[in-house]
SEBADO-81357 format. One record per residue: x, y, z of N, C-alpha, C, O in turn; residue number from 1; residue in three letters. Coordinates in nm, 3 decimals, m for minus. Example, Ala and Ser with C-alpha at 12.3 -4.5 7.8 and 13.67 -1.06 7.14 Angstrom:
2
1.319_m0.569_0.780_1.230_m0.450_0.780_1.320_m0.330_0.780_1.424_m0.332_0.846_1_ALA
1.285_m0.225_0.708_1.367_m0.106_0.714_1.290_0.003_0.787_1.341_0.114_0.804_2_SER
//
This chain:
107
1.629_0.491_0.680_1.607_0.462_0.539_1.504_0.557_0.478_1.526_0.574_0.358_1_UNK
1.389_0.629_0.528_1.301_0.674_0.520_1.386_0.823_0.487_1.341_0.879_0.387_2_UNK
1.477_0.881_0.542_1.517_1.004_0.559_1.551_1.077_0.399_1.560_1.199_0.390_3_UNK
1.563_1.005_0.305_1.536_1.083_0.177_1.378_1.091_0.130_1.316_1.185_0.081_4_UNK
1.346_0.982_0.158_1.183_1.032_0.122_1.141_1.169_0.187_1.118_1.257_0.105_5_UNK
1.129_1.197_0.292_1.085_1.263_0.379_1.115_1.363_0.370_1.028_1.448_0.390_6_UNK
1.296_1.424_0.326_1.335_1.523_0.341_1.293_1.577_0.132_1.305_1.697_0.108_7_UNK
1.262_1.509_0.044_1.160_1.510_m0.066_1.056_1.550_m0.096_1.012_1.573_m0.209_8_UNK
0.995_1.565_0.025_0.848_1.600_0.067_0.782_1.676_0.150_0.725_1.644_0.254_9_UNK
0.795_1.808_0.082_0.756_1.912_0.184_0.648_1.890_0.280_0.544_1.837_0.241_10_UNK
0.663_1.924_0.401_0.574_1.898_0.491_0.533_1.773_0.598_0.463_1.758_0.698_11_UNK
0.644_1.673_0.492_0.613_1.499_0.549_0.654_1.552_0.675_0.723_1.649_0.706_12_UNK
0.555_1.406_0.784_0.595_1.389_0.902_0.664_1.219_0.903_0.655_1.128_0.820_13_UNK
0.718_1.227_1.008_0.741_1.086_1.037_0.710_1.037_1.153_0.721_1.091_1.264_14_UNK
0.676_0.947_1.128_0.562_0.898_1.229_0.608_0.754_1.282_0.558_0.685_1.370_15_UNK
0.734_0.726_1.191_0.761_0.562_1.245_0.808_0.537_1.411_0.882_0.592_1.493_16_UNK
0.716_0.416_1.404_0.768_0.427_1.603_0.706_0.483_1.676_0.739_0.464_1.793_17_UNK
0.594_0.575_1.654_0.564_0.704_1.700_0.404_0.642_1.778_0.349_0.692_1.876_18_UNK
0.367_0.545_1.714_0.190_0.533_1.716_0.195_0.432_1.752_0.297_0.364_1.742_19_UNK
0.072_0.387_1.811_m0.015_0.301_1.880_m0.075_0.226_1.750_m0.076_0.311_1.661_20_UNK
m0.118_0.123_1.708_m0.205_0.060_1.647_m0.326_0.118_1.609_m0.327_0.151_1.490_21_UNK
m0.425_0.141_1.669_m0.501_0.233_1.660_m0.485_0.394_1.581_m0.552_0.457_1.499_22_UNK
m0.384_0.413_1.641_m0.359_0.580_1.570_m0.277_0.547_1.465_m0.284_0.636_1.379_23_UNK
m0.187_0.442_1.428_m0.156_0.437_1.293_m0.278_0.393_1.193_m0.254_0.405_1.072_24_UNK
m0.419_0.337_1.235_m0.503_0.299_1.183_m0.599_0.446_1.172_m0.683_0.439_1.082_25_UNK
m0.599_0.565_1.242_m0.688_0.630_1.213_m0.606_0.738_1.117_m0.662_0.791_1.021_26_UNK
m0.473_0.765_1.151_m0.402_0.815_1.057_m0.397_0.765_0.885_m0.387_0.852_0.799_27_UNK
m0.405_0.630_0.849_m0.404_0.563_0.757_m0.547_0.569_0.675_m0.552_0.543_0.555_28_UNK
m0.664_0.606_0.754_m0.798_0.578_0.757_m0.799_0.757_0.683_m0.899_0.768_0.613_29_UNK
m0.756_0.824_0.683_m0.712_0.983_0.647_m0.654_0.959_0.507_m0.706_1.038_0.428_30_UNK
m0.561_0.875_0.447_m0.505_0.932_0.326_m0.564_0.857_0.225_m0.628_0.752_0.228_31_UNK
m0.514_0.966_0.093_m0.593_0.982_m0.037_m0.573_0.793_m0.085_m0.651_0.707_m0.126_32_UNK
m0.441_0.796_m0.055_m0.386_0.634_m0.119_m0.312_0.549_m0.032_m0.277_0.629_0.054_33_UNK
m0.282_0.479_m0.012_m0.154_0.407_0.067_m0.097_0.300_m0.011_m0.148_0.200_m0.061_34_UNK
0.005_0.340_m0.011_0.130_0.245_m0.127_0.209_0.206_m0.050_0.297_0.273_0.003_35_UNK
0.171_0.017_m0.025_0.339_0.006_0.080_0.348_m0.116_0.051_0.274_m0.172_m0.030_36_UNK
0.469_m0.188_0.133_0.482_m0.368_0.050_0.407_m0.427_0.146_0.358_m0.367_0.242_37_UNK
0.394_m0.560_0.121_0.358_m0.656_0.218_0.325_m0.646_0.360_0.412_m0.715_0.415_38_UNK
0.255_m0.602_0.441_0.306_m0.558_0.533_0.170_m0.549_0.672_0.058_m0.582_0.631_39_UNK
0.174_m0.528_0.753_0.055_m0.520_0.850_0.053_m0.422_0.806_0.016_m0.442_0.690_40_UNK
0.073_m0.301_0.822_0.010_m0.140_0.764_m0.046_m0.174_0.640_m0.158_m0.129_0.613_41_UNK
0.013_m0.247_0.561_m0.097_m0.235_0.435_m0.216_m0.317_0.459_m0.327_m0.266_0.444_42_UNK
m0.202_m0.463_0.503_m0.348_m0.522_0.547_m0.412_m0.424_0.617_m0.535_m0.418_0.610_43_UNK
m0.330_m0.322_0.704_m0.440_m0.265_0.790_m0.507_m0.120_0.715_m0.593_m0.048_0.766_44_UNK
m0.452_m0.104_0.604_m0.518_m0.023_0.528_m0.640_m0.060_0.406_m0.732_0.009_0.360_45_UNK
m0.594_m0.203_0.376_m0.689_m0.190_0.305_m0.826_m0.276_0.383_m0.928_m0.317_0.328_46_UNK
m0.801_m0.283_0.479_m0.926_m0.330_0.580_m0.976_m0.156_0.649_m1.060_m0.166_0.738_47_UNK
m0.965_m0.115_0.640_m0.984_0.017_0.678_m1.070_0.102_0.532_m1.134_0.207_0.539_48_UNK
m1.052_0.045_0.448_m1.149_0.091_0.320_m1.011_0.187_0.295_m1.075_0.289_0.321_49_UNK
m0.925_0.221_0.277_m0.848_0.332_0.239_m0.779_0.249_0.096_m0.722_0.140_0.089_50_UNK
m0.807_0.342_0.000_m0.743_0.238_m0.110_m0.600_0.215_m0.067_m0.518_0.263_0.011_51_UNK
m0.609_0.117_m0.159_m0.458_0.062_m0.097_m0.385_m0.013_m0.208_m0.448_m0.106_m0.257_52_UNK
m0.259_0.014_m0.258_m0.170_m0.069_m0.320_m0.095_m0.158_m0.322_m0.012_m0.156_m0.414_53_UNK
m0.091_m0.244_m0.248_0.047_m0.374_m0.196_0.115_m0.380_m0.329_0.075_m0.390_m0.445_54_UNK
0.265_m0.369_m0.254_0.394_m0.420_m0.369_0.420_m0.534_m0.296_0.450_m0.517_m0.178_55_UNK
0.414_m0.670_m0.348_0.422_m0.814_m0.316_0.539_m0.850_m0.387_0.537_m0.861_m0.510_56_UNK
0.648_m0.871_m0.314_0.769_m0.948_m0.347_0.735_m1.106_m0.288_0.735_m1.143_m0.170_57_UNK
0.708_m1.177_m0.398_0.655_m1.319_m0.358_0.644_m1.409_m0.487_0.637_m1.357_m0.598_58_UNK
0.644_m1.537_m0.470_0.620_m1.640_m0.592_0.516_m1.622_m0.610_0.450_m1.613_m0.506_59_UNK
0.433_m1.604_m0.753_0.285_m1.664_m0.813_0.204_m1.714_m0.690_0.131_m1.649_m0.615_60_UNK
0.238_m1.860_m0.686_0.141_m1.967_m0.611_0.106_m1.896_m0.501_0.017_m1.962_m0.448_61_UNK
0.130_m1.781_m0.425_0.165_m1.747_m0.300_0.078_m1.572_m0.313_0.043_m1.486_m0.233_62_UNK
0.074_m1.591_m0.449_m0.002_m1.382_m0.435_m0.148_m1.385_m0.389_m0.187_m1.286_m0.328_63_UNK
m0.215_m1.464_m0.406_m0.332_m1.451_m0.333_m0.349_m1.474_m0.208_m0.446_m1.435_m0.144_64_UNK
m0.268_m1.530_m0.171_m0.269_m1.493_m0.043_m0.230_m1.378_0.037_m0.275_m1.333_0.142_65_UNK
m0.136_m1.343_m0.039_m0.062_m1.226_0.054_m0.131_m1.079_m0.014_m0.118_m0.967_0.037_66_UNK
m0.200_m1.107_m0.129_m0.257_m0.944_m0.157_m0.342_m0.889_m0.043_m0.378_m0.955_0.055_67_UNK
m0.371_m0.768_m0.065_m0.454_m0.679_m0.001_m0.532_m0.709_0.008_m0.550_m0.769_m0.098_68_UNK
m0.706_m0.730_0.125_m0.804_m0.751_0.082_m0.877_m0.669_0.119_m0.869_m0.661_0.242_69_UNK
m0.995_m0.554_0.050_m1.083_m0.528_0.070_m1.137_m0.416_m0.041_m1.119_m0.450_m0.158_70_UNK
m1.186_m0.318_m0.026_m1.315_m0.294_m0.150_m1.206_m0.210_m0.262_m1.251_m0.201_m0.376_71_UNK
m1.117_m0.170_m0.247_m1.061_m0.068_m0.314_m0.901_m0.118_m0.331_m0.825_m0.022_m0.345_72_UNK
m0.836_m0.247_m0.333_m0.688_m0.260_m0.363_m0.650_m0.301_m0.484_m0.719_m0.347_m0.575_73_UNK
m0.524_m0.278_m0.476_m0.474_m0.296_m0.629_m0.319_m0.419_m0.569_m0.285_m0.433_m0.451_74_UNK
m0.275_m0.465_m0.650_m0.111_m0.532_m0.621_m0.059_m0.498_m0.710_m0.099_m0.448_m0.815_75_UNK
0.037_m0.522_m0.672_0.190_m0.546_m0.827_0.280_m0.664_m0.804_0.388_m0.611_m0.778_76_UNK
0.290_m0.732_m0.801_0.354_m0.854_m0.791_0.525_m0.878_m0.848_0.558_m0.857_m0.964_77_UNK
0.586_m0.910_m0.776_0.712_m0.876_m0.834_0.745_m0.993_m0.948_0.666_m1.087_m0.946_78_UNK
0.849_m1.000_m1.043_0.877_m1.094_m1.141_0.955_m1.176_m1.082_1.060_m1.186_m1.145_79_UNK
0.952_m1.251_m0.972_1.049_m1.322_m0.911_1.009_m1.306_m0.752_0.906_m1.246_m0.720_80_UNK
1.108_m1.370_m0.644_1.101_m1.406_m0.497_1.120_m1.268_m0.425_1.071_m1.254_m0.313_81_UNK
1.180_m1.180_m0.476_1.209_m1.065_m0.375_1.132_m0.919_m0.453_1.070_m0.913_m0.560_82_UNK
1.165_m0.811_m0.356_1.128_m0.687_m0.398_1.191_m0.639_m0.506_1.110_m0.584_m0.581_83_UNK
1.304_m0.637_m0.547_1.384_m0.595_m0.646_1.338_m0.640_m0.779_1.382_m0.566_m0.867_84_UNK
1.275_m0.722_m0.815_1.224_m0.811_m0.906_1.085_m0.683_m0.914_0.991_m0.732_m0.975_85_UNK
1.064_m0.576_m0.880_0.898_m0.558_m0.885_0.941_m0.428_m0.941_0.994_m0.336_m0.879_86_UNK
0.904_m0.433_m1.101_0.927_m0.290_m1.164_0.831_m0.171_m1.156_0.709_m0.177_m1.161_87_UNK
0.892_m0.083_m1.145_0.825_0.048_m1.139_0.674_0.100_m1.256_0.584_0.184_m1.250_88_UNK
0.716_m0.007_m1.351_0.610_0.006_m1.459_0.512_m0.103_m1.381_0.394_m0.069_m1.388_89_UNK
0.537_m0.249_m1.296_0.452_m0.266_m1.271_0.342_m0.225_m1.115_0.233_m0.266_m1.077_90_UNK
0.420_m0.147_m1.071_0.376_m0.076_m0.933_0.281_0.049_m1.005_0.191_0.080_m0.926_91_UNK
0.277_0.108_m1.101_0.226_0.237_m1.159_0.137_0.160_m1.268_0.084_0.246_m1.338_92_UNK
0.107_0.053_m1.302_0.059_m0.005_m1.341_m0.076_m0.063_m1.246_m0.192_m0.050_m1.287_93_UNK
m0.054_m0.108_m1.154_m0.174_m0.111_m1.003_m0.197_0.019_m0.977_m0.315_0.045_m0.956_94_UNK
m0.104_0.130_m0.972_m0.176_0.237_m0.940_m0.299_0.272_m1.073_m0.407_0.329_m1.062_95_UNK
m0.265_0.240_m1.139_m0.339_0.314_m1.254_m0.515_0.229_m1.250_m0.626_0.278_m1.269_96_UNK
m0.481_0.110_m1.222_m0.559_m0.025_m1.190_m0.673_0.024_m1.102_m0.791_0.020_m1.136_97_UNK
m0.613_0.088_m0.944_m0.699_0.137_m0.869_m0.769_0.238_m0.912_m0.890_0.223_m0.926_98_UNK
m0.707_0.360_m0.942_m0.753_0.485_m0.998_m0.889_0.460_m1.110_m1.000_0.514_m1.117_99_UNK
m0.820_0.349_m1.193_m0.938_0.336_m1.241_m1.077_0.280_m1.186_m1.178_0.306_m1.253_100_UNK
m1.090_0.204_m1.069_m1.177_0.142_m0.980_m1.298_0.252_m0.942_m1.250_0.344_m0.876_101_UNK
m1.426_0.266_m0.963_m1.519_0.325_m0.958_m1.502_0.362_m0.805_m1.466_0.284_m0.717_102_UNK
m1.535_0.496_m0.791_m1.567_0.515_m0.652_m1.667_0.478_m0.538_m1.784_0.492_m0.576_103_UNK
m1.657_0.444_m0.438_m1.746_0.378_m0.335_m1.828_0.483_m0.286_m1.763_0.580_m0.247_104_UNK
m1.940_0.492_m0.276_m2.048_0.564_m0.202_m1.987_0.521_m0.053_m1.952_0.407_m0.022_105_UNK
m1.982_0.630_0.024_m1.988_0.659_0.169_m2.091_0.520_0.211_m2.159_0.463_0.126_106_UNK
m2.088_0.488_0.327_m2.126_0.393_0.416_m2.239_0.491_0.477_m2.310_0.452_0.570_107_UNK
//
């Protein structure tokens, strides 16, 4: 599924399958942003301080739980139960959300 992204993007690697927990965490701990749905890679990014975007295909009552947590995330919440429901205006809409988020002084 990944294979049009990738072949889109000069230089992408693919990495699925490829890593250990750890090395998908220090790899993740490396990029500028991470945009992904629901997902252990995204909890594990935005626990890692790496900003982070969750796309949440989920009911209302249910988004706080499942958002991202830590110093730098953004969500988008879909308009309904599934992913398809989650428009592109509102995914670029969290991006814009984060971007705007003041930057963190180094630890």
């Amino acid at each position: 599924m990944a294979t049009p992204l990738l072949n889109a993007i000069p230089g992408a690697i693919d990495l699925c399958g490829k890593l250990t927990l750890p090395e998908a965490a220090a790899c993740i701990q490396r990029c500028a942003i991470y945009i992904g749905n629901d997902s252990g890679l995204m909890h594990l990014a935005a626990a890692s301080g790496t900003p982070t975007i969750g796309l949440c295909g989920t009911t209302i009552d249910r988004a706080e739980e499942m958002a991202p947590a830590g110093k730098r995330v953004a969500w988008a919440l879909a308009d309904g139960p599934s992913m398809e429901a989650l428009s592109v205006n509102d995914a670029y809409a969290a991006c814009v959300r984060l971007l705007e988020m003041p930057a963190l002084s180094p630890a």
